[in-house]
C-alpha positions in Angstrom: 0.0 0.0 0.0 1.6 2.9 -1.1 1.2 5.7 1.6 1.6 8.5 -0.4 4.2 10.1 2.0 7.7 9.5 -0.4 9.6 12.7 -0.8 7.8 14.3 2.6 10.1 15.5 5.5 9.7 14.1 9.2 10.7 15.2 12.5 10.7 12.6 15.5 11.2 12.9 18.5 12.6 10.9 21.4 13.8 8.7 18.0 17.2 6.9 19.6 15.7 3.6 21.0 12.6 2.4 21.5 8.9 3.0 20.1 10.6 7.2 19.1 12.8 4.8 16.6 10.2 2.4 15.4 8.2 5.4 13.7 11.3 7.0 12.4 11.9 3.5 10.4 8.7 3.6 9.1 8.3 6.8 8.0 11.8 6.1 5.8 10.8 3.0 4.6 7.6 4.8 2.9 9.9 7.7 1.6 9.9 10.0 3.7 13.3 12.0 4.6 13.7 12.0 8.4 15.4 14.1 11.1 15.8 12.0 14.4 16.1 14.0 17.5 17.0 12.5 21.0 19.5 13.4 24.2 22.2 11.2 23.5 24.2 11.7 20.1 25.9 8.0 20.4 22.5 6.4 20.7 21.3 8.9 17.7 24.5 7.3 15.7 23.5 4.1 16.1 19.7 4.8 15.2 20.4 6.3 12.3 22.6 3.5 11.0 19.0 1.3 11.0 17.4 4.2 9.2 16.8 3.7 4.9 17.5 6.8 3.1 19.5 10.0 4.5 18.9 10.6 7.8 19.3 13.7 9.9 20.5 13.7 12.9 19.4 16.5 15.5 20.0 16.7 19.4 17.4 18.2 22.0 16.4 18.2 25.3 12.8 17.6 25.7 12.9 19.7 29.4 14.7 22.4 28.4 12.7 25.1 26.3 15.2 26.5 24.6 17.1 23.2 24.0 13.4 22.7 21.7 13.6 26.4 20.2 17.1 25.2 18.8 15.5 21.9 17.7 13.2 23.9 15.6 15.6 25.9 14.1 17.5 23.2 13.1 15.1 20.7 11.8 13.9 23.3 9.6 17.4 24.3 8.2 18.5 20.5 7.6 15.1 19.4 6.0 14.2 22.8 4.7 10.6 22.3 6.0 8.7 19.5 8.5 5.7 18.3 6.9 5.3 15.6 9.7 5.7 15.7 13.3 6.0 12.9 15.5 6.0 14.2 18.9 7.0 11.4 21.5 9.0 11.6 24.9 10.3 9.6 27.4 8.3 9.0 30.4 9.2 11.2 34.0 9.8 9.0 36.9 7.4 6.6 38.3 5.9 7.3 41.8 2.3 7.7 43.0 0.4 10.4 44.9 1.8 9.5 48.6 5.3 9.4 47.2 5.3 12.1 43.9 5.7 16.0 45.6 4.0 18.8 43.6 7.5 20.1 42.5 7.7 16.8 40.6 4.9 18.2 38.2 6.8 20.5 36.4 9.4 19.0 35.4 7.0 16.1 33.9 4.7 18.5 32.4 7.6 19.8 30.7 8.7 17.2 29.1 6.0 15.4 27.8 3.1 18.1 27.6 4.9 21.6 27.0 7.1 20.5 25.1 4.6 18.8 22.6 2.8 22.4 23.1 6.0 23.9 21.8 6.6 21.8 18.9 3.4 21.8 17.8 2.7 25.9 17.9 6.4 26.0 15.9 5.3 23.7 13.3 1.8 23.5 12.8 1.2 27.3 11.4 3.8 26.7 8.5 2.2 23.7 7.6 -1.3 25.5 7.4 0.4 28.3 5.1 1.4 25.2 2.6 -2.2 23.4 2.5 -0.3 20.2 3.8 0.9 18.4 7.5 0.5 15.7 9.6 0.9 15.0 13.6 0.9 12.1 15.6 2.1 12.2 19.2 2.7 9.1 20.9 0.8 9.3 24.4 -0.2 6.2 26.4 -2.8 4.0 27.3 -2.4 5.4 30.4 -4.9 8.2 29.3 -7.9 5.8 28.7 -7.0 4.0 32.0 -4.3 5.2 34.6 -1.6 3.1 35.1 -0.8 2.4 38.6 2.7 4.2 40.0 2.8 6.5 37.0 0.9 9.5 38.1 3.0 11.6 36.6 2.8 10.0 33.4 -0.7 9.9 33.5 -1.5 13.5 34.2 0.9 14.8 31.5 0.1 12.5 28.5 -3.7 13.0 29.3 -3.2 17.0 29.2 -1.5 16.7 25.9 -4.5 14.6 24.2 -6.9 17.4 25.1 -4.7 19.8 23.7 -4.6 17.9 20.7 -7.6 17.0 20.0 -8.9 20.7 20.3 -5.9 21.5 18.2 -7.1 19.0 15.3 -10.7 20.7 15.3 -8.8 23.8 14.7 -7.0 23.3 11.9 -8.2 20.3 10.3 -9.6 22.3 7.2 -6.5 23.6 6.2 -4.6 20.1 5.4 -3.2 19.3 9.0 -4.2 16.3 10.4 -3.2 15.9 14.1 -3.9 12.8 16.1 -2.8 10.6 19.0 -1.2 7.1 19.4 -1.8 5.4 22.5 0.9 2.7 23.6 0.2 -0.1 26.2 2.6 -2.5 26.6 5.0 -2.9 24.0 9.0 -4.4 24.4 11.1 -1.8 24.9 14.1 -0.7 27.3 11.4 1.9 29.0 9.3 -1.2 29.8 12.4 -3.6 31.0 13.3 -0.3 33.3 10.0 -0.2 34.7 9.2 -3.7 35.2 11.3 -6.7 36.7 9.5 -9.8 34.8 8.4 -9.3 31.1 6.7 -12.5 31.1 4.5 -11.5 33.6 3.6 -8.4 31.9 2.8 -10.3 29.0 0.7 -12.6 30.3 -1.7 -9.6 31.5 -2.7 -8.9 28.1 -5.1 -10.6 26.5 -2.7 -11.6 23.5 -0.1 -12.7 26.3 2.7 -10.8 24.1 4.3 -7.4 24.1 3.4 -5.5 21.4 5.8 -4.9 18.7 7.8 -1.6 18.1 7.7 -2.0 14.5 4.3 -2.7 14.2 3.7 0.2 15.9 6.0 2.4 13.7 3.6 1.5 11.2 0.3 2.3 12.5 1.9 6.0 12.9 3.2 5.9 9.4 -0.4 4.9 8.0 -1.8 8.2 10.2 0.3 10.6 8.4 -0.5 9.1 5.2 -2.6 10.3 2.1 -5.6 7.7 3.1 -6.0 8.7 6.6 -6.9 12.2 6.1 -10.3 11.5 7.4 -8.9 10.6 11.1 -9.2 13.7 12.9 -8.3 14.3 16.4 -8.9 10.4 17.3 -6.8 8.8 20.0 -5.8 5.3 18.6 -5.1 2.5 21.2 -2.4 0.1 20.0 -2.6 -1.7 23.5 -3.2 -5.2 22.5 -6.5 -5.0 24.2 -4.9 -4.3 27.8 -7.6 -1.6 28.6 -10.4 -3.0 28.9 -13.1 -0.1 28.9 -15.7 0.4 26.2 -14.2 3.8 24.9 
């Protein structure tokens, strides 16, 4: 199926490992040129060696704002313009209400809600100027149903899909598409970090396996893609069925 993305330019974020580097893949392998931005500029090396095509690579700090006013710069002069953003982020530190102080907050909602915010008002207007753009930030199932000992995931991730979603409304009739991707449990280093026995985990899904990255990678793809225009403001679960609600 032919996407309709080749020749396109793509900004992830959080790209070096995990579910960040599984979209980037995807995007190249449907055409699209790519910029990966993460911390770490070893781990960026080695992520771009996977990559097809002619990778950037760019280096930002998620919780510092002008590490991300740099990124912008940046991206734009390597690709010459981003025509789709995938906004992801590691997750802040696990704790839960008795243990997680309010000076805590910040720092998560920095990192994985205002700096989403950031990216998105940088490059969201040029792409309504050019008729054409696509978003897709990576969130968590956590926002359908809270995951225990990750309050501080849970309170930032949901606060960037209602931002999203009103942005969508917003600017959905001139060309920019913006949605959300919601992970569960999928096998990555951030998931062997937080949990001691994999199996376990696996077993409390109803398909008693991870999910995969790549698969994953894809689904994002296919939401910045030509036939998915239609999808506006939706928040996709790829969770394997873990959350078990109706909505």
């Amino acid at each position: 199926m032919d996407l309709g993305i080749s020749g396109r330019t793509a900004l992830v974020t959080g790209a070096s490992t995990g579910l960040g580097l599984a979209c980037a893949r995807a995007l190249a392998a449907e055409g699209a040129r790519v910029a990966l931005a993460s911390r770490s500029v070893e781990k960026l090396a080695a992520a771009a060696a996977t990559i097809e095509g002619d990778p950037v690579v760019l280096t930002v700090d998620l919780s510092e704002p002008a590490s991300i006013d740099a990124l912008v710069d940046d991206a734009t002069a390597a690709l010459g313009q981003v025509d789709i953003l995938v906004a992801n982020g590691g997750g802040p530190p696990p704790g839960n209400f008795a243990s997680t102080e309010v000076d805590a907050y910040q720092a998560a909602l920095q990192l994985n809600l205002l700096s989403m915010v950031a990216l998105t008002k940088a490059f969201v207007p040029p792409m309504q100027e050019r008729g054409w753009g696509r978003v897709v930030a990576v969130t968590s199932a956590a926002v359908r149903q809270p995951m225990a000992n990750l309050i501080l995931s849970n309170t930032a991730r949901s606060g960037l899909t209602a931002f999203l979603k009103t942005t969508a409304l917003e600017v959905a009739g001139d060309g920019v598409i913006v949605n959300t991707v919601q992970p569960g449990l999928h096998a990555t280093d951030r998931l062997a970090q937080l949990y001691d026995d994999l199996d376990g985990v696996a077993d409390s899904v109803p398909t008693g396996r991870l999910g995969d990255p790549g698969d994953f990678g894809r689904i994002v793809a296919f939401l910045c893609s030509e036939s998915a225009k239609s999808i506006i403001g939706a928040s996709v679960p790829v969770d394997s069925g873990a959350v078990k609600g109706l909505q």
